[in-house]
C-alpha positions in Angstrom: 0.0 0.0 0.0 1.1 3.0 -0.9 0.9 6.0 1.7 0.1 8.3 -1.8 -2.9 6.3 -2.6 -4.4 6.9 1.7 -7.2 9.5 0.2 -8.4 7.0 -2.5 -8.9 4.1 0.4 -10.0 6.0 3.3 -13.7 5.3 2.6 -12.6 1.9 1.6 -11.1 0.2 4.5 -13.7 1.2 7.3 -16.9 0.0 6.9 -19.3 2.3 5.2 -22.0 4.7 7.1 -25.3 5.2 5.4 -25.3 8.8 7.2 -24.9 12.0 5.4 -22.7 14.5 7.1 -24.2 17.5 8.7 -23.4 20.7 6.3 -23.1 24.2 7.7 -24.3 26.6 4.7 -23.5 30.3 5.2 -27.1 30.7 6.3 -27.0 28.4 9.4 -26.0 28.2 12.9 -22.3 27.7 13.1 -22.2 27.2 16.9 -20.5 24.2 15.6 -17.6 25.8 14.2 -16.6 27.3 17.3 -13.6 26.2 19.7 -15.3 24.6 22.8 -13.4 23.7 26.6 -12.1 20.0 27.4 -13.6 19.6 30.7 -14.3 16.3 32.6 -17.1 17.6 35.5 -15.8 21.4 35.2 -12.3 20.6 35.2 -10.1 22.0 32.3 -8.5 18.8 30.4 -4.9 20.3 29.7 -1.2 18.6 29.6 0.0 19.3 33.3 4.1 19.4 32.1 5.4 20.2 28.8 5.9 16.6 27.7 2.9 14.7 28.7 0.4 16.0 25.6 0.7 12.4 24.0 -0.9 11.2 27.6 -3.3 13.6 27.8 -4.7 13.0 23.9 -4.6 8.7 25.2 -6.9 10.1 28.4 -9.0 12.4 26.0 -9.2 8.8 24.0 -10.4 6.8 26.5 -13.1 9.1 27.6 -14.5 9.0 24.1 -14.2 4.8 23.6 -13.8 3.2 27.2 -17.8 2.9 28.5 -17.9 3.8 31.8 -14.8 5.6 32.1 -15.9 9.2 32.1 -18.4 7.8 34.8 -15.8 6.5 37.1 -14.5 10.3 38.0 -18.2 11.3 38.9 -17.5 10.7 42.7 -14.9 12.9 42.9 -17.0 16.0 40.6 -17.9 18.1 44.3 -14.3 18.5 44.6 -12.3 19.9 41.8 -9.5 19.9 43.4 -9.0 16.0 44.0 -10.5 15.4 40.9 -8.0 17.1 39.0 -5.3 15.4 40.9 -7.1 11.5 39.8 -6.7 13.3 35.8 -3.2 14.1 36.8 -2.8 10.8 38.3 -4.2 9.1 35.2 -2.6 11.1 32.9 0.9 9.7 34.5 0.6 6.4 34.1 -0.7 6.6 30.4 2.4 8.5 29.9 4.7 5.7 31.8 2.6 2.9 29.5 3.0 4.7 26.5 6.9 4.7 26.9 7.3 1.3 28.2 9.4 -0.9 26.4 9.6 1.7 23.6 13.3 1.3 23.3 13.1 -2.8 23.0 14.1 -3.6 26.9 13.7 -0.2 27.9 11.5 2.6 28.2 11.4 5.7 26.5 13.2 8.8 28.0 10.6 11.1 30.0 12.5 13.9 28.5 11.4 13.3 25.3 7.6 13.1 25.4 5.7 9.7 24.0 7.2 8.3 21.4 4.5 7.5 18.1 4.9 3.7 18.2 4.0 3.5 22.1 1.0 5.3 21.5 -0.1 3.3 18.7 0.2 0.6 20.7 -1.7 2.0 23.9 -4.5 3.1 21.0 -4.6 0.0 19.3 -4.7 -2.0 23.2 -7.6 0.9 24.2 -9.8 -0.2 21.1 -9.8 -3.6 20.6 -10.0 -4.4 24.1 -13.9 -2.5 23.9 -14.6 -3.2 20.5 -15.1 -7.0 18.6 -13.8 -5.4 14.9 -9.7 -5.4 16.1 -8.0 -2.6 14.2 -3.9 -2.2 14.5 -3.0 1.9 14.6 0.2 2.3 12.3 2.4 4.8 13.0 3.3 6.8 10.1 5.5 9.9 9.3 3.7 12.5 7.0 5.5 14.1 4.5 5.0 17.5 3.1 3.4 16.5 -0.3 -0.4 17.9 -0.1 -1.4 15.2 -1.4 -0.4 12.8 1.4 -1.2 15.5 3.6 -4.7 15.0 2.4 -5.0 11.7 2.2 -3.6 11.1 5.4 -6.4 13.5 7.0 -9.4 11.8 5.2 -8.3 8.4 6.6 -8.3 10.2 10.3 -11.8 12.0 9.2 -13.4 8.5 8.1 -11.9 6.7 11.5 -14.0 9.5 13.2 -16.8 8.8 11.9 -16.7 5.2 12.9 -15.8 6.5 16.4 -12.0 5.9 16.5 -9.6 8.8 17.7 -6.5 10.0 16.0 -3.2 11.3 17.3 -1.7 13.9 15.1 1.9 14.8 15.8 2.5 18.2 14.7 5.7 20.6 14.0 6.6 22.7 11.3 8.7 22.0 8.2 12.5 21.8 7.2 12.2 25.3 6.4 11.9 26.6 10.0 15.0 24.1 11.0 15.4 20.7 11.6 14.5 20.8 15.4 11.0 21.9 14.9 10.4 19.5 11.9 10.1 16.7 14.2 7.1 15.8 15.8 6.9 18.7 18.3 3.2 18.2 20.2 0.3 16.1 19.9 -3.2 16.6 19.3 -6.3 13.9 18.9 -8.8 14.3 16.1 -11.8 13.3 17.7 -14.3 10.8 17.3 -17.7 12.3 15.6 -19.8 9.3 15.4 -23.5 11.5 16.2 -22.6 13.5 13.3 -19.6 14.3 11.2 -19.8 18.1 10.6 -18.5 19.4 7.5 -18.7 23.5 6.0 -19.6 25.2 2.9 -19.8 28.6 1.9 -22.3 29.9 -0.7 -22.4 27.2 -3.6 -19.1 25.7 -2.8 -18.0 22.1 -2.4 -18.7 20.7 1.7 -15.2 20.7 3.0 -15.1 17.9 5.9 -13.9 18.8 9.3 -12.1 17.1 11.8 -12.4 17.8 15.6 -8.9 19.0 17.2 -8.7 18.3 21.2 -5.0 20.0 21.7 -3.9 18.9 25.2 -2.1 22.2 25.8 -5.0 24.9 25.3 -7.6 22.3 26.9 -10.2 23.6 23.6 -11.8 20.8 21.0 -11.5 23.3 17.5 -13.5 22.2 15.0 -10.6 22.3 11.7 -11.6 22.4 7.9 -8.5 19.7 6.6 -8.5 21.8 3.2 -6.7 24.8 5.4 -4.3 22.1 6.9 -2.7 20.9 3.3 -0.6 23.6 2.7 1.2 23.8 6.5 2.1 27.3 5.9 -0.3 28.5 8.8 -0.1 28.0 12.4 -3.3 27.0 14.6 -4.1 26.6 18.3 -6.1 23.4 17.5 -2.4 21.9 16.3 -0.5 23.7 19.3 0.1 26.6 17.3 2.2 24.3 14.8 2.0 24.7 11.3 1.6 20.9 9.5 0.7 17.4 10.7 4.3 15.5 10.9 3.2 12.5 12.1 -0.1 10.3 12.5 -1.3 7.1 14.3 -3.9 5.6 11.6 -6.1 2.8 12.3 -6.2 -0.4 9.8 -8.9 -2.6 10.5 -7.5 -6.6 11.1 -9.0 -9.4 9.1 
């Protein structure tokens, strides 16, 4: 498989949905299209250091595909205070399963945040362990080429729609140095199953949307993927990076 050919198979290899997408026309209410708060029972969902946003995107993930798991903070809702310590708690040990045995015998540095393939993995080990159709999230680096760009966003659109999260990895390009062309932050495009939203202006073509939960603002931004192709603007729903660098993509198993 070739990662050019990703937009001509996204539809392909998830089952399909007899649902048409919800279209915002210049006309109607685009509450929609406006950047919302992560919260879990008034708490603010943000990264609590500078290297655990890959953590915070696997707890956003399991909120959205572990039944019962929202649920299980509920107790501790009356007081903010120790429930934001469970989310911190929580959000540590994702982050020390994530980098566990990323290095063959060893673990990841903390350092360095979580590394694509230990995510994958704790993705892959979230879903299937809810869900009897076992997919396997691949890890794969995103080149600059719109094309791929695009493709690699429509598969991530169409595993939202079948209620599977994303993580994007996000940076710049060679351009702005070597340093920040490596996966710099992490963000999860977020499962849309109720309805996948999509935006139109006038007589124009829909333009599909993904929702963007970025673990360092604590916001979900809805994101047309049309203004993502180029990367040659920054946005707060990618950390105020300019391009997708990386992506954890799900392939169903047979």
């Amino acid at each position: 498989m070739k990662i050019s050919t990703l937009s001509d198979i996204a539809a392909r290899v998830l089952p399909t949905v007899a649902r048409e997408p919800m279209v915002l026309t210049a006309g109607s209410s685009r509450s929609a299209m406006r950047a919302m708060p992560a919260e879990l029972f008034g708490v603010r969902l943000r990264q609590s250091t500078e290297q655990t946003c890959g953590a915070m995107s696997l707890f956003m993930a399991t909120l959205e595909v572990l039944p019962g798991y929202r649920e299980s903070f509920r107790s501790l809702a009356a007081n903010r205070s120790e429930l934001a310590q469970a989310i911190a708690h929580s959000e540590s040990s994702m982050y020390q399963r994530a980098r566990r045995s990323a290095l063959g015998l060893f673990s990841w540095p903390a350092a360095f945040g979580t590394p694509p393939w230990g995510l994958a993995r704790e993705l892959t080990k979230l879903w299937n362990a809810n869900h009897e159709s076992a997919v396997q999230y691949r890890s794969i680096p995103v080149p600059s080429d719109p094309e791929v760009v695009r493709g690699v966003l429509m598969w991530a659109y169409h595993a939202n729609r079948h209620g599977l999260p994303v993580a994007l990895y996000t940076g710049n390009d060679l351009e702005s140095g070597v340093v920040n062309a490596v996966p710099r932050h992490v963000v999860l495009a977020m499962p849309q199953v109720a309805e996948a939203p999509s935006v139109t202006q006038g007589n124009s073509q829909a333009e599909p949307l993904l929702r963007i939960y970025d673990p360092a603002s604590g916001f979900i931004y809805p994101l047309a993927i049309e203004s993502l192709i180029e990367g040659t603007q920054a946005f707060a729903a990618l950390g105020n990076w300019k391009r997708v660098v990386w992506a954890l993509l799900p392939e169903p198993q047979r």
